[in-house]
C-alpha positions in Angstrom: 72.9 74.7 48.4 75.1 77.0 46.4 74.3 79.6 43.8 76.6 82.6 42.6 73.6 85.2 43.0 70.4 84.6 45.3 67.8 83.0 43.2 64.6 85.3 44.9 61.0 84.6 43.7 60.4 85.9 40.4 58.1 88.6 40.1 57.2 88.7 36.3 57.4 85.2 33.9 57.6 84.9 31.0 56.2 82.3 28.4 58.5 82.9 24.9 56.7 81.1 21.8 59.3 80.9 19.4 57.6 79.3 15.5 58.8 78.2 12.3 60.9 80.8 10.6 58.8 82.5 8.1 55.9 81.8 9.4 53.2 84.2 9.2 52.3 86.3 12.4 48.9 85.6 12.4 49.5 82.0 12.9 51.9 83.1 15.9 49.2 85.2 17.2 47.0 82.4 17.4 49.3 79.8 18.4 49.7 82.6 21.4 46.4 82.6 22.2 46.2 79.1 22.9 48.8 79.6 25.5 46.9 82.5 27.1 43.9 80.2 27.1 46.4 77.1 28.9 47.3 80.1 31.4 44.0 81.2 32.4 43.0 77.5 33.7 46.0 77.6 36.0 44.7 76.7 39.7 44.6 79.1 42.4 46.2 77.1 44.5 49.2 77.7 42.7 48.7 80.9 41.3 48.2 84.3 42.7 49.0 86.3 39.7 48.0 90.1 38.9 47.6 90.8 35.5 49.1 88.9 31.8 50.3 90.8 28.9 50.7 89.3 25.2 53.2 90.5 22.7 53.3 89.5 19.4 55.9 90.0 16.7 58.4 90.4 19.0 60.8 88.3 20.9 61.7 89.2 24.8 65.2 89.8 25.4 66.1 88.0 28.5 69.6 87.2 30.5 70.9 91.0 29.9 72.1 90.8 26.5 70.1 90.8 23.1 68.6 93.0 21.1 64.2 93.4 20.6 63.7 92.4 17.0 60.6 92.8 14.8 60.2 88.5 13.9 56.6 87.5 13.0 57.1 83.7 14.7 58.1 85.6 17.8 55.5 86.2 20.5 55.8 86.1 24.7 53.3 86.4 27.4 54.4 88.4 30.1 53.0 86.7 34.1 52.8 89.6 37.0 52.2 88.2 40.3 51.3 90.7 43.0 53.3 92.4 45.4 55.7 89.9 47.6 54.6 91.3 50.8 50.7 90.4 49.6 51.2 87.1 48.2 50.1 83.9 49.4 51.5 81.5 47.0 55.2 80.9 46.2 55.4 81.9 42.5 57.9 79.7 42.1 54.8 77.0 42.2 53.5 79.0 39.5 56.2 78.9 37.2 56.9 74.9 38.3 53.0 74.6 37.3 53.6 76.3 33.6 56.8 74.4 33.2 54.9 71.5 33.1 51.7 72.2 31.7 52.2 75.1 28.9 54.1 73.6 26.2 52.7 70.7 26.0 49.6 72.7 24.2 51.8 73.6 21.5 53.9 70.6 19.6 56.6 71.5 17.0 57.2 74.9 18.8 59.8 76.2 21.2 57.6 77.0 24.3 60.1 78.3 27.2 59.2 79.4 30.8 61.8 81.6 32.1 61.6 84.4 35.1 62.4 87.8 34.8 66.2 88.6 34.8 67.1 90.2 38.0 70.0 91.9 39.2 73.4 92.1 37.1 73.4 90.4 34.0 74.6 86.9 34.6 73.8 84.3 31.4 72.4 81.1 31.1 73.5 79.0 34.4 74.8 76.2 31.9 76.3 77.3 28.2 78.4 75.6 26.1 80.4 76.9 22.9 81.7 75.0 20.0 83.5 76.2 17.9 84.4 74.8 14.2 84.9 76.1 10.5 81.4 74.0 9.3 78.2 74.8 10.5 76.7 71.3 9.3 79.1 69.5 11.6 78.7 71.9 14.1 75.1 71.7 14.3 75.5 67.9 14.7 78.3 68.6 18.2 75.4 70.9 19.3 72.7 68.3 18.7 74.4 66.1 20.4 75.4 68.2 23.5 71.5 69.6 23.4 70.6 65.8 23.4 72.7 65.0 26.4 72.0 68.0 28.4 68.2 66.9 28.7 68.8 64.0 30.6 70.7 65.6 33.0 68.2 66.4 36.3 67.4 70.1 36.8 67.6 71.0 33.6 65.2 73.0 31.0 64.6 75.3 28.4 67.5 73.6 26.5 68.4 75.6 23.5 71.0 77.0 20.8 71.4 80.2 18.5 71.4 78.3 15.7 68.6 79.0 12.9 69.5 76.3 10.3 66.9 77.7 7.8 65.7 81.0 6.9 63.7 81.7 3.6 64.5 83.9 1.5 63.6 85.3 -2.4 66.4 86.3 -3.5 66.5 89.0 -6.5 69.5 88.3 -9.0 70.0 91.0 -11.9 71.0 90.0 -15.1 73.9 92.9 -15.6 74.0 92.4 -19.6 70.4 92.9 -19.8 70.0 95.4 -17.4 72.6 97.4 -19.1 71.5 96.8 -22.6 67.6 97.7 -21.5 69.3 101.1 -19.4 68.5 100.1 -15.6 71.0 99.1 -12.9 71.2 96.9 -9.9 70.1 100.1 -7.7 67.2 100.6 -10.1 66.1 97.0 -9.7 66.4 97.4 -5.9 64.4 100.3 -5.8 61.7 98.7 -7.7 61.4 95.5 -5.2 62.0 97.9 -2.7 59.0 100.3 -3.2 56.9 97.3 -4.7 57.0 95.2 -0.7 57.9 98.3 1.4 55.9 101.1 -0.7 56.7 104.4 -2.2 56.1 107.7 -0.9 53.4 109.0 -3.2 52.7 112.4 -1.0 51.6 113.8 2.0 48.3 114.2 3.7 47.5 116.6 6.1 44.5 117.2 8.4 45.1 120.6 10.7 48.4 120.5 12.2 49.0 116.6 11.4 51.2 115.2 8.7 51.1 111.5 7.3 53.0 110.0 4.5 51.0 108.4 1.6 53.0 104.9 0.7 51.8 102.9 -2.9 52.3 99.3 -2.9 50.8 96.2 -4.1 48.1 95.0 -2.3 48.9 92.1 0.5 47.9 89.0 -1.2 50.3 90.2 -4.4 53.2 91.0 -2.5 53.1 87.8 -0.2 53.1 85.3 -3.0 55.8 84.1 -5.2 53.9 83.8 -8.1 53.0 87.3 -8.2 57.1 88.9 -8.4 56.4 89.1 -11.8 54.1 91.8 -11.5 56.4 94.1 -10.3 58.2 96.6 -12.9 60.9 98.9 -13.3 60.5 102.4 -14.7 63.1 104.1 -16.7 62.7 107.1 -18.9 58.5 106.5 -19.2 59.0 102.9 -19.5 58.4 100.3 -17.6 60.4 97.4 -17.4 59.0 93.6 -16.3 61.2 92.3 -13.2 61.5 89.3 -14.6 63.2 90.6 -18.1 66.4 91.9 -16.1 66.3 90.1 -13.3 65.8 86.5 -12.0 63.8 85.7 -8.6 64.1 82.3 -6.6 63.4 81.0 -2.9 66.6 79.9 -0.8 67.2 79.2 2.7 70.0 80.7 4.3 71.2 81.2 7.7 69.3 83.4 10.3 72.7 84.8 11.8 76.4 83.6 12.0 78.0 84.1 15.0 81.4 83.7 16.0 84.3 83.5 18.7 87.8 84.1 18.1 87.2 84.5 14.5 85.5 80.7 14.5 82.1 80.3 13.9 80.3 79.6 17.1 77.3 77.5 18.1 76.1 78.5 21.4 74.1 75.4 23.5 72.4 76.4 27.0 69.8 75.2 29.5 68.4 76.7 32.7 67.8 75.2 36.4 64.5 74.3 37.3 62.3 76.7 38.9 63.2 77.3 42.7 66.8 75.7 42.3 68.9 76.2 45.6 72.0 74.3 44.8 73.6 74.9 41.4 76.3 73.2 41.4 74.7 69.8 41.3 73.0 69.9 37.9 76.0 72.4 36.9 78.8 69.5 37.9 76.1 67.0 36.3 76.0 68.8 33.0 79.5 68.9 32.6 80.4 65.7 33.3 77.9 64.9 30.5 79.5 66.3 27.4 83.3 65.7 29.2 83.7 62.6 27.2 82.3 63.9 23.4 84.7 62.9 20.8 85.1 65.7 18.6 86.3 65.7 15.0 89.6 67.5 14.6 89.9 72.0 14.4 86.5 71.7 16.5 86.4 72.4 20.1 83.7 72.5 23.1 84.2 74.9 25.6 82.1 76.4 28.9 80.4 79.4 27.9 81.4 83.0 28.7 78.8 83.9 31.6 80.6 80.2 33.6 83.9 81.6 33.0 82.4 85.3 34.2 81.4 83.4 37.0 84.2 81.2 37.9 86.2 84.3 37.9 84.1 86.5 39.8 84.9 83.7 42.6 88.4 83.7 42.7 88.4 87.9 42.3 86.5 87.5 46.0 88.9 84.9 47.3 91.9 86.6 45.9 90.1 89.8 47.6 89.9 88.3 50.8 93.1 87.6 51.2 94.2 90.6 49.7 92.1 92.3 53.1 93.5 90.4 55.8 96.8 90.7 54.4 97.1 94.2 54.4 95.6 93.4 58.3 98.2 91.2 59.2 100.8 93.7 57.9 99.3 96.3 59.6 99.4 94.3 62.7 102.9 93.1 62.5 104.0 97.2 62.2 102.0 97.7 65.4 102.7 95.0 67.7 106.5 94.4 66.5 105.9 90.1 66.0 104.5 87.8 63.6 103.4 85.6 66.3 100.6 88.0 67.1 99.3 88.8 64.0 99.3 85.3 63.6 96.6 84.4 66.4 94.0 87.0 65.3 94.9 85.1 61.6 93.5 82.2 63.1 90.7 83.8 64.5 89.5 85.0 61.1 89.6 81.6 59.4 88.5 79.8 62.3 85.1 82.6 62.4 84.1 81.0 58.6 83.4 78.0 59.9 80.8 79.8 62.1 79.7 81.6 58.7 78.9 77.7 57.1 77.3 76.6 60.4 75.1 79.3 60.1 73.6 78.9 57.2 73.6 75.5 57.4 71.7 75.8 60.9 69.4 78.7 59.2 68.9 76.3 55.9 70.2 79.6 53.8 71.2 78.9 50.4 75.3 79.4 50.4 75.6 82.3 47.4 79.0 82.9 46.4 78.9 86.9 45.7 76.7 88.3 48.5 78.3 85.7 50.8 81.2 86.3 50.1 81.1 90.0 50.6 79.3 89.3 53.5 82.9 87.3 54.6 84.8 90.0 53.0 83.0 92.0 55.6 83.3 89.5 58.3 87.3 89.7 58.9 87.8 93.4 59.5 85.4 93.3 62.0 87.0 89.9 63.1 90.5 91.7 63.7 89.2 94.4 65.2 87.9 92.8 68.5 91.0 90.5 68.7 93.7 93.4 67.7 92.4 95.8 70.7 92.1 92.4 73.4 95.7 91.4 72.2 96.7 95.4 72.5 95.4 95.6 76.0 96.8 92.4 77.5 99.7 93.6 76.0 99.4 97.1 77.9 99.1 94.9 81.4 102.1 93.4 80.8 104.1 96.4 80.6 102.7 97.7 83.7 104.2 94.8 85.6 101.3 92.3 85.7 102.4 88.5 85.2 101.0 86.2 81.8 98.1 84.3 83.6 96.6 87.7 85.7 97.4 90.0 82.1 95.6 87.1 80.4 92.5 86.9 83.0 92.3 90.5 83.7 92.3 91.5 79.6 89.6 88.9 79.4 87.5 90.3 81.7 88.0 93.9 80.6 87.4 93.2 77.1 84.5 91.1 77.9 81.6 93.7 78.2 82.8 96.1 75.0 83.1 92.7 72.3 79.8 91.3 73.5 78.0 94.8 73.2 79.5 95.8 69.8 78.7 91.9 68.8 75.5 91.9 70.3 74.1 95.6 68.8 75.8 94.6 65.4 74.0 91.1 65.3 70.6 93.0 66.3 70.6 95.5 63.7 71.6 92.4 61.0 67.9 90.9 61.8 65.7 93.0 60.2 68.4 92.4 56.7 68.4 88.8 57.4 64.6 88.3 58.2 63.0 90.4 56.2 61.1 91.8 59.3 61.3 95.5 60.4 59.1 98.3 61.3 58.4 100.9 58.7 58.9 104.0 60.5 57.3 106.2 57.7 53.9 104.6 57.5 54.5 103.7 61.6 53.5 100.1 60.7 55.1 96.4 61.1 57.0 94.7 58.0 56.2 91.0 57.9 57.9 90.4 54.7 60.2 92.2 52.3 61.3 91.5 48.9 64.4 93.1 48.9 65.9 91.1 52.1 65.8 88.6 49.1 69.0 89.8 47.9 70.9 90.5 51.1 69.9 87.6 53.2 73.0 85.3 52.5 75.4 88.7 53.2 73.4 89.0 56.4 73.2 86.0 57.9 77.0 85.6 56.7 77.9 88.4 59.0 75.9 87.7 61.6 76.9 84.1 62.7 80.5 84.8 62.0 79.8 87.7 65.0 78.2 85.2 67.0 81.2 83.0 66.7 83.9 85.6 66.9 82.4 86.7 69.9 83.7 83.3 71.3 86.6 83.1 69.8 88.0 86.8 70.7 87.0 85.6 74.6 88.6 82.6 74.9 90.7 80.9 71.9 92.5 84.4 71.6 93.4 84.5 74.9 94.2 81.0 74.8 96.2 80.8 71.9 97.7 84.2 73.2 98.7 82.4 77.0 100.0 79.3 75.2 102.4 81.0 72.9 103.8 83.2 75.5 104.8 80.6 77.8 106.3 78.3 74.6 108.2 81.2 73.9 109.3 81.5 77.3 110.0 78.3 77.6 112.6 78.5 74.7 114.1 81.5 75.7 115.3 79.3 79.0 113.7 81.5 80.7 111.8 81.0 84.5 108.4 80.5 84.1 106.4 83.8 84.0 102.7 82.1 85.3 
């Protein structure tokens, strides 16, 4: 499979309730409850979990962007499995188990299972923007893209930023009457202001401690409609009804607006089921699935910023790597005085990544395009190393008098016992990287497991089979390719063979 960052086991999940906007929090705490309740009847044969954590009135910023905000239909329950060196069931079982089962208890609200966002910040692994001047049509592309994304395989958690409706009261002040009765907007503000919020009526202090005193109306006043005409605005010992200067009514507005390029923006995305080691299938599947929307004219659909992050985080590495072993080559060229040369340990280095893709095909490691790709970045100095000193040294022989075949045979044989003990000590101290196994020289113990191998396991592995097959290459298709182009160029020069 392929992934642009390793996809370890998730040490926390998480299990965002998301309610009806305006909806009160204690309704969201019990709707969380029932979740917490789902949770605790989870098997333990596909559990091993340490501890859960409910939050209520909050919503859990996840994928490295977002901001915590105070929303009473927000509430999240926070799963922590124990340690990955102590646990005995794959959590990714776990969160395949409360993928299935969890929001099912709760109809009519977004329930979303997500793990913990690890490493670099790196979006939603499928997003789509569009773009557009009307938010009604908009919302009607997104429906439709949301729609077709959820029967595409190895998808969930499909979802938008779009809040369609937000209720609101909104306070309108009559400015004629306010002016002719002495108050302004800022007075009626203050009014509504102190009347929800409270006013700061004093201080009270016990010892060395200080708390304010806040006034306000009482809860079931100040949460019903009906009762904004109780509040009243003072001016010059007077007090003022609300509703003689001002005029109160309930809307629905938008929750945010967001937009791109100075367009309003409606952002679609969907995550990869849990324990997903290839994502380019669902990721190809997805967009082939919105490719053919028709969409009205000034409105467009595009791939969301953390693909194109991605997609050019790739061809930074690729333009990278041959960036590296072109500076190698030129380096080469200055030192042996020929192309040709520079040329063979060239093919060397690509020849070594198809030992790289056999390797983790043979090792059933999960192809990931940034640590593998350093890990191939990596790969070609050390590549050109071993074949730049053989090609040096045959070189050497041949200026002391030795003929093609013996310089050939003899650097061979020289070489041999220096590449396959730099390979062979490199390659060992790769294992404990790749396997996750070591010895713990501290505590003097064994490591059987090791969570942080996780992460460098594709670099590793990378490295280490490309050794293996360099090691190879440098002994025999150098040389070969070395003997083969000496005597063609021999052969041209009319020269008498030199064998």
């Amino acid at each position: 499979g392929v992934v642009f960052f390793p996809n370890i086991e998730p040490q926390v999940v998480a299990v965002e309730v998301t309610g009806p906007l305006g909806i009160d929090i204690a309704s969201t705490d019990s709707a969380l409850k029932t979740i917490e309740r789902k949770l605790f009847e989870m098997p333990k044969s596909v559990s091993d979990v340490e501890n859960f954590s409910a939050v209520v009135g909050f919503n859990k910023v996840d994928m490295g962007a977002g901001d915590r905000r105070p929303e009473s239909h927000y509430a999240y329950v926070d799963i922590s499995f124990v340690d990955y060196d102590h646990r005995k069931v794959d959590s990714w079982k776990s969160m395949q188990w409360m993928q299935d089962n969890v929001p099912k208890v709760l109809p009519g609200w977004k329930v979303a299972v997500k793990k913990q966002q690890d490493g670099p910040p790196q979006g939603y692994p499928v997003s789509f923007e569009i773009s557009g001047e009307r938010f009604d049509r908009l919302a009607e592309i997104a429906e439709g893209v949301k729609a077709r994304l959820a029967k595409v395989p190895g998808l969930v958690n499909i979802n938008w930023d779009y809040d369609p409706v937000r209720p609101e009261l909104a306070v309108e002040v009559d400015r004629e009457q306010a002016q002719r009765l002495g108050v302004n907007s800022g007075d009626v503000a203050m009014a509504v202001r102190g009347a929800i919020h409270g006013y700061e009526a004093g201080k009270f202090r016990v010892g060395k401690d200080e708390d304010d005193v806040m006034v306000r109306l009482d809860p079931n006043t100040r949460e019903a409609f009906s009762s904004m005409d109780q509040i009243v605005v003072s001016h010059e010992e007077t007090q003022i009804p609300l509703t003689s200067v001002a005029r109160v009514t309930q809307k629905a507005s938008l929750a945010s607006i967001r937009r791109l390029d100075g367009k309003r923006t409606i952002q679609v995305w969907a995550e990869l089921t849990p324990g997903t080691k290839d994502e380019s299938k669902p990721k190809a599947a997805a967009l082939a699935a919105v490719k053919d929307m028709t969409l009205p004219p000034g409105y467009t659909l595009e791939t969301g910023s953390s693909n194109r992050e991605q997609e050019e985080s790739k061809a930074f590495l690729i333009r990278t790597f041959f960036v590296a072993v072109s500076l190698v080559v030129l380096i080469m060229v200055a030192q042996f005085n020929s192309i040709a040369q520079p040329f063979l340990v060239f093919i060397s280095i690509l020849l070594s990544l198809g030992g790289v893709f056999w390797g983790l095909l043979f090792m059933r490691v999960t192809f990931s395009i940034l640590m593998t790709g350093i890990g191939i970045i990596a790969l070609a100095g050390v590549v050109a190393k071993n074949g730049i000193v053989l090609i040096d040294f045959t070189n050497r022989l041949r200026k002391k008098g030795l003929p093609l075949r013996e310089a050939v045979i003899e650097g061979g044989a020289t070489r041999l016992r220096p590449v396959m003990l730099t390979a062979i000590t490199a390659m060992i101290g790769l294992v404990p990287m790749a396997t996750g196994k070591g010895f713990d020289f501290f505590h003097l113990e064994f490591i059987s497991k090791s969570e942080s191998s996780l992460w460098w396991t594709p670099m590793a592995w990378a490295i280490f089979w490309g050794l293996f097959f360099n090691t190879v290459l440098t002994l025999v298709v150098v040389p070969t390719l070395y003997y083969a182009w000496e005597r063609l160029k021999a052969k041209f020069r009319r020269q008498p063979s030199v064998a």
